[in-house]
Structure formats: C-alpha cells, structure tokens
C-alpha positions in Angstrom: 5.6 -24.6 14.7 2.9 -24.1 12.4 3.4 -22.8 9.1 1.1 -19.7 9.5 3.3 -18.5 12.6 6.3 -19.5 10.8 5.2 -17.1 7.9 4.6 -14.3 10.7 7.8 -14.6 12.4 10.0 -14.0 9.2 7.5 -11.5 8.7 8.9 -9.5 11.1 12.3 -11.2 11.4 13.1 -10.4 8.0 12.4 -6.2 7.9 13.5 -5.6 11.5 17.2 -7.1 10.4 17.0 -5.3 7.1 16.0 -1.9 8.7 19.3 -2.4 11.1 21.4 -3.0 8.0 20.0 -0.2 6.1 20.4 2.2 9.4 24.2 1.0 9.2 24.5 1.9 5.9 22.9 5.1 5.9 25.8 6.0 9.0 28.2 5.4 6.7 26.7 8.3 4.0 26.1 10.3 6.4 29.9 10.6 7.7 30.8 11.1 4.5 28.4 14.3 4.5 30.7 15.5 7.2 27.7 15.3 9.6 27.1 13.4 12.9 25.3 10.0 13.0 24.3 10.5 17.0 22.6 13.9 16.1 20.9 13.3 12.8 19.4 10.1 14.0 18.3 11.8 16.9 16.6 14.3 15.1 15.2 11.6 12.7 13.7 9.6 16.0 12.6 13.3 17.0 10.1 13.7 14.0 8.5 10.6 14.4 7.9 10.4 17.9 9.3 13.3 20.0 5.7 14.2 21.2 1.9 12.5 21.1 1.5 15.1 18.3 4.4 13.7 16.1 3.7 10.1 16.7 0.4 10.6 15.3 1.6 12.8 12.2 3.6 9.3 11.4 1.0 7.2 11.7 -0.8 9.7 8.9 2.0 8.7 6.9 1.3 4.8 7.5 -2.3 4.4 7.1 -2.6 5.0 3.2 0.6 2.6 2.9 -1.1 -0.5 5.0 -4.1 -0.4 2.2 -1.6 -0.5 -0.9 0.6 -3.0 0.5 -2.0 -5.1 1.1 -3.2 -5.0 -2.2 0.0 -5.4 -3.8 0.4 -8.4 -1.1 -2.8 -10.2 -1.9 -2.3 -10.3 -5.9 1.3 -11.1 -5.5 -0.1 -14.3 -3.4 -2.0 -14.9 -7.1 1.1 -15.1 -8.6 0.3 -11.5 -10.2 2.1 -7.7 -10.0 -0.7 -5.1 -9.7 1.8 -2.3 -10.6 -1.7 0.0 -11.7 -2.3 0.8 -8.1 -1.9 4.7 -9.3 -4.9 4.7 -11.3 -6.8 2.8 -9.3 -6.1 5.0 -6.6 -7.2 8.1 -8.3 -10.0 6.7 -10.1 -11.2 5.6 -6.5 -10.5 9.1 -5.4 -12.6 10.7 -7.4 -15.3 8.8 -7.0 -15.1 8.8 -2.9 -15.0 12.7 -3.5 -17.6 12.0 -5.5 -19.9 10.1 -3.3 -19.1 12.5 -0.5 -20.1 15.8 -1.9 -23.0 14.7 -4.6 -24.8 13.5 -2.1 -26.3 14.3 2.1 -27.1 11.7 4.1 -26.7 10.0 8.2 -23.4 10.3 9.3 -23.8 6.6 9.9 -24.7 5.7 6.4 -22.9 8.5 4.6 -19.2 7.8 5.0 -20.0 4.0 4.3 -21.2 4.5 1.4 -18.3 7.2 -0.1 -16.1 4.4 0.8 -17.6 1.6 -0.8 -18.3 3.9 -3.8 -14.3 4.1 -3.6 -13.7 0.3 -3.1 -16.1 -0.4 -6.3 -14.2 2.0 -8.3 -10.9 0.7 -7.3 -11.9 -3.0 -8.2 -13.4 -2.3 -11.4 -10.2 -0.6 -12.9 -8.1 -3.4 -11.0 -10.2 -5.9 -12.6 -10.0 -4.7 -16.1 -6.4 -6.4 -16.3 -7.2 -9.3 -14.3 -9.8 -10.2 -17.2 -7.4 -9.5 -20.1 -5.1 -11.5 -18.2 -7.1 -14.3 -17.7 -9.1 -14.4 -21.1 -6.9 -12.9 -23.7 -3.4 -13.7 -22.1 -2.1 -10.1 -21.7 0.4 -9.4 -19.0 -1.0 -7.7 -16.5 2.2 -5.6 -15.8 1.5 -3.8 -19.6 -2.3 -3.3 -18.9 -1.9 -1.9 -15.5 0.9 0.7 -16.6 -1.3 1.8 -19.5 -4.5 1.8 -17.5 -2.1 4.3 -14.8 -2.1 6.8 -17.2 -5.5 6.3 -19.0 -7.4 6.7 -14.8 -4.8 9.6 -14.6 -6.2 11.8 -17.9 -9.3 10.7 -17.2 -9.6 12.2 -13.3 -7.9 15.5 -14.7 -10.3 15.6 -17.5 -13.5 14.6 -14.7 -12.2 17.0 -12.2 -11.9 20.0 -14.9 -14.6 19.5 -15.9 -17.9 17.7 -15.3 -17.0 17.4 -11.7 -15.3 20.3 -11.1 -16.1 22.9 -8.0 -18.9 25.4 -9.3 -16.8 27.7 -7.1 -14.4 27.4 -10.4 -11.6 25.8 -7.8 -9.3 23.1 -9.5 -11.0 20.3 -7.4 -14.4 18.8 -6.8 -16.8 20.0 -4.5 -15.9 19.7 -0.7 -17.3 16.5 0.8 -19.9 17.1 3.3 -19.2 16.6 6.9 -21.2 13.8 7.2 -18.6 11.5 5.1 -15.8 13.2 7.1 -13.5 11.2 9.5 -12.6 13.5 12.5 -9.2 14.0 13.0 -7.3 15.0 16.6 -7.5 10.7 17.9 -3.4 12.0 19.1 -3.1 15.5 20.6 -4.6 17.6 17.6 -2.8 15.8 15.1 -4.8 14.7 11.3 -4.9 11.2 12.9 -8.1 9.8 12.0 -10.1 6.8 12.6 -9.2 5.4 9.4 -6.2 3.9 11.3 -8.3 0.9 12.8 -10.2 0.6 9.6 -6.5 -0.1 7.7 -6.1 -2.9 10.9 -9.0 -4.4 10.6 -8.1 -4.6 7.3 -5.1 -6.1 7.3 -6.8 -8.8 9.9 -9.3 -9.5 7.1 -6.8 -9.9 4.2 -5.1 -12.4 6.6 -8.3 -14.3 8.0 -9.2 -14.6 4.2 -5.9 -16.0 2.3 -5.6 -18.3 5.2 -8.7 -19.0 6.3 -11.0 -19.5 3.5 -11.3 -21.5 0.6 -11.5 -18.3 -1.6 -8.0 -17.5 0.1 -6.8 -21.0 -0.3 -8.0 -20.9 -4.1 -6.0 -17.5 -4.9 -2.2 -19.2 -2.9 -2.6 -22.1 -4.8 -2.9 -20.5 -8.2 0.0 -18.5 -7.0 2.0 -21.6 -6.7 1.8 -23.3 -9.7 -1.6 -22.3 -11.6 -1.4 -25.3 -13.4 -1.9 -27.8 -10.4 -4.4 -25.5 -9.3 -6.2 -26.2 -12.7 -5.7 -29.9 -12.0 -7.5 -30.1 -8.9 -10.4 -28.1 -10.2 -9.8 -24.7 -9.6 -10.6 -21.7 -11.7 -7.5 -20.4 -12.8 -9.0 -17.4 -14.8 -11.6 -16.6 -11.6 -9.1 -16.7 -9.3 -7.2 -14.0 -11.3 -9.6 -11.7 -11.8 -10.9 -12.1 -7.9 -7.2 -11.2 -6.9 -6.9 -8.5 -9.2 -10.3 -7.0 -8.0 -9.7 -7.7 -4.4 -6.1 -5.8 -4.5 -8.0 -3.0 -6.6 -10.7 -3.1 -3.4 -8.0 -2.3 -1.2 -6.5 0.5 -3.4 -9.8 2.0 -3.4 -10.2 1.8 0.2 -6.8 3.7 1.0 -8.1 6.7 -1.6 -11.3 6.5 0.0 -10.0 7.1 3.9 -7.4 9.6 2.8 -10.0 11.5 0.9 -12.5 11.3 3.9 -9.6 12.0 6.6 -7.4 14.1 5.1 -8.1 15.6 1.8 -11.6 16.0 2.0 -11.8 16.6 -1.5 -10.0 15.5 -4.9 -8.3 17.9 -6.6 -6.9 18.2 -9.6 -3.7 15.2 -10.1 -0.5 17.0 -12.0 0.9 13.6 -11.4 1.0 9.9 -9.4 0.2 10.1 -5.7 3.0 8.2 -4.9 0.9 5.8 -2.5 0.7 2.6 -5.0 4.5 2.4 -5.9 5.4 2.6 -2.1 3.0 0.0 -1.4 4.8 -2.3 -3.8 7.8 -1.7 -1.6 6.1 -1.9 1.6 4.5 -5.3 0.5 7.9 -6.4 -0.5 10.2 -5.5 2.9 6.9 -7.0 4.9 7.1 -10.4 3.0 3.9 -10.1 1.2 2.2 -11.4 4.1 -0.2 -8.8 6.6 1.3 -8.4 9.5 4.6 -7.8 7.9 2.9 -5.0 5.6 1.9 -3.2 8.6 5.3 -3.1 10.5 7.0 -2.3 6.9 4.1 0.5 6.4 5.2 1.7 9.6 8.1 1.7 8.7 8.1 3.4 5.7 5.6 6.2 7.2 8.2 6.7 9.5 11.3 7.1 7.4 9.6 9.5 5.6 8.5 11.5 8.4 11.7 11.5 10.3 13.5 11.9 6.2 12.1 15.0 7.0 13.1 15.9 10.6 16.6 15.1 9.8 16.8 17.5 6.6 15.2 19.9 8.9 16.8 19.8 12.0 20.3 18.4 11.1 20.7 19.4 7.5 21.1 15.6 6.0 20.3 15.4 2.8 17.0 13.5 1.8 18.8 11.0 -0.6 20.5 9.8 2.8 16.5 8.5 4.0 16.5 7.2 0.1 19.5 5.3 0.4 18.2 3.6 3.5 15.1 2.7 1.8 16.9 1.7 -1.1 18.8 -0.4 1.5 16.0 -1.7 3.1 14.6 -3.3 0.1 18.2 -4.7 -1.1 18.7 -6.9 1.8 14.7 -8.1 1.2 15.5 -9.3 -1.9 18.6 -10.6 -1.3 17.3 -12.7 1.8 14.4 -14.1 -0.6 17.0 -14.8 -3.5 19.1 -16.8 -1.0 16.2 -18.5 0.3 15.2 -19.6 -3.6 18.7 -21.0 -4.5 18.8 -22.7 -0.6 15.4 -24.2 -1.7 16.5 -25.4 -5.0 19.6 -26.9 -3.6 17.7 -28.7 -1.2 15.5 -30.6 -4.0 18.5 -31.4 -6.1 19.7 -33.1 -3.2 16.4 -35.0 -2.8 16.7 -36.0 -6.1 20.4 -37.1 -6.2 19.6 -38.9 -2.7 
C-alpha cells in the first residue's frame, strides 16, 4: 500500500473513531443533564440534515473551515503553527470587500479578482512572520499572535474610517453584484458555489505537497530542516513559501465568505472565530486534505446540530463543546501513542 493512501486512510480512520468516542462521551453528560440521548441526538441529526434546506445550511458552516484547515495543514507540513489565521483573515476581508465595492467590472472577471485581492492580502500578513522566522529567528507562534491583534485594530480603524460606507453604516460599502456568489445551490438555502472552489482547493493543496517538488521541498523541511539544508534546500524559502501559502488560503476562505455570505465587511468587535477552528479541524483531519475536509464537515456540523439540540431538546451547548473537546483528545492521544510506538521501535533497531 502506498504511503500516500496509507496517509488517506488514517485520515479518515483516525476522526471517524474519535467522533464515535466523543459521541459516547457526550451520552454520558447528557444523562447526567437529566435529558434523553435518543431524542437530543435526534434533534442534533435533525439540524443538520432533516431537509435539503438544512443540509445545505451545514455545509455553510463547512466551507470557511476547509480553507483554514488547510492552511493550518500546509504550514504544519513546514514544521510551522500559523496560529495568525485571525488577522489574516480579516485583513483579507477587508480587502475582498474592498475589491468588490471600489470597483465594477464583468461578472467573469470581477469576482476573480476580489478574491485574489483577498488571497494577496492574506499572504502578505502570513508572510510577515514566515520572514522573521526565517531571517531573524523569531518564533512564529509570537509574531502571529501580535500580528492577530495589530490586522484586528487596523480593519476597525480602515473600516471607521477611510473605508467606511458613505451611508455612515459601521461597514464598507456593499460589494457589487458582479463579485457576488449566488446563493440557493440547495433548496433556497445561503449555499454558494464557493463550496467547489474550497474542493478544488483542497485537491490542489494535496496535488502540490505530494506532487511537486515545491511540495516535496516544504515536507522535508518539516521533517528535519537541517537534512533539508544538507541536500540543498532553502530552509528560509521554504518557510516563508509555507507561511504565505497557508496565509493564501486564509485569504481565500475570507474572500468566499465575503462574496457568499457577508457581502460586505463590517466593522470586527472581535476574532471571527474561523482561524482557531481551523487549527482544530486541521488537527482531528491529520493535517492531511482529505481529512480536513471530513473534520471541516464535521465540525460545521456539530455546530449546526450544537444548535438544533439547544433548540429543540434543551441540551446545553457546553454538551456539543465537550464533544469537540473530545474529539480533539482522542486525536492527540492517537498521535502521542503513535510517537512513543515509533520511538520504541528505533530503540529496538538500535539495541538489535
């Protein structure tokens, strides 16, 4: 079996059985709410896919999640945790709502260009600790964490001001119709075709990490950066290629949610929320693409049915956290276990 499907299977493997285990654990929490299992997972299943319509208000949760997991996944194959997806996404936000309302143009050309607007934005803020990184030696943990709040102050202070709607509204001018993704692809749901653009993605991301020598350059300064440096590759490119790639991918989940959904950028009182799921969503679906898509699903769907249940059957929403919370246990706890099994198994190479 090659090692590509091996990678795929435990991609799967791994978040399905963890899912199960967190779906046990979160029966248990909810008999001791004094509720019924049977009826407040039915009404969790309900919300996400009792009708066309519902199915397709999940998948409206997923879409923004498949961009930021894959751009947590690609710069955690670099060996690097982009934690600055936050600011990156709103900086790309802006700049998509930007693109969309500053300017008219084709519908063929017009939403293209808002999004790569986006994707530009999102790699230049994501590159800016890839370079101190790679020159200077920062983390990029601190930079990105700093640089969070810095593209957060600075979108507040764009949007209230320079930017702001001349109708005095506490967002930037709508964008036109021509950048607009139309909605309704499931029985008048928001669906939008930025679904197929986060697949295509995620074919891409996988097609270049493991088919291309850029790809094969980033995994192998993820494994050990100094045998990377020994066989000739550019240790400080690679980093601030992966940064800038994962901030591309940021950029591009701002850039469809803003052309499908928001249709503007208003003014941020806080984090979206989208970049720190994503490092969870690239983390249950093994930091490799397909797996980021079932976990994105996944995670679109416990928040969607989070929902129904507190809704329909009362359950609390720290019942949906705890499965999450569960969910992600079991995903670290199968990779610690595989990192001990692994260094047992070379000790016993070495002793043989």
């Amino acid at each position: 079996m090659g090692n590509w499907l091996r990678g795929a299977l435990r991609a799967v493997t791994v978040p399905v059985l963890a899912t199960v285990a967190g779906m046990l654990v979160g029966t248990i929490f909810i008999l001791s709410t004094g509720h019924d299992p049977f009826e407040a997972y039915s009404a969790f299943f309900e919300a996400i896919a009792g009708s066309p319509y519902k199915f397709g208000e999940t998948l409206v949760n997923t879409i923004p999640l498949i961009f930021t997991g894959l751009a947590v996944a690609l710069a955690f194959r670099c060996g690097l945790f982009n934690i600055g997806l936050e600011g990156q996404y709103l900086v790309a936000a802006l700049a998509t709502a930007w693109a969309g309302s500053a300017f008219e143009m084709h519908p063929l050309i017009h939403a293209p260009f808002a999004i790569l607007v986006g994707m530009i934005a999102g790699a230049f803020w994501a590159a800016i600790p890839g370079f101190l990184k790679a020159y200077r030696g920062i983390h990029e943990v601190i930079n990105a964490i700093m640089l969070n709040y810095i593209g957060w102050y600075l979108t507040h202070w764009l949007v209230m001001g320079a930017l702001r709607d001349p109708s005095g509204s506490n967002s930037t001018a709508a964008v036109h119709a021509s950048a607009r993704f139309a909605q309704g692809m499931i029985e008048r749901s928001r669906l939008h075709s930025g679904l197929w653009i986060a697949l295509v993605a995620a074919f891409l991301v996988w097609v270049f990490l493991w088919k291309t020598p850029a790809g094969y350059e980033i995994r192998a300064v993820g494994f050990s950066p100094g045998a990377a440096e020994y066989g000739g590759i550019s240790v400080k490119r690679n980093i601030i290629l992966a940064m800038a790639l994962s901030g591309s991918l940021t950029g591009l989940a701002a850039a469809v949610q803003t052309l499908g959904i928001a249709g503007k950028f208003y003014e941020p009182l806080g984090f979206i929320g989208f970049g720190f799921d994503g490092i969870a969503v690239a983390l249950v679906g093994q930091n490799h693409p397909l797996g980021v898509v079932l976990s994105a699903l996944l995670f679109g769907s416990l928040e969607r049915g989070g929902a129904g249940m507190n809704a329909a059957a009362d359950i609390p929403k720290t019942v949906i956290q705890i499965v999450q919370g569960t969910v992600i246990f079991f995903v670290a706890v199968e990779g610690l276990w595989r990192y001990f099994r692994n260094r047992r198994a070379k000790k016993e190479v070495k002793t043989a």
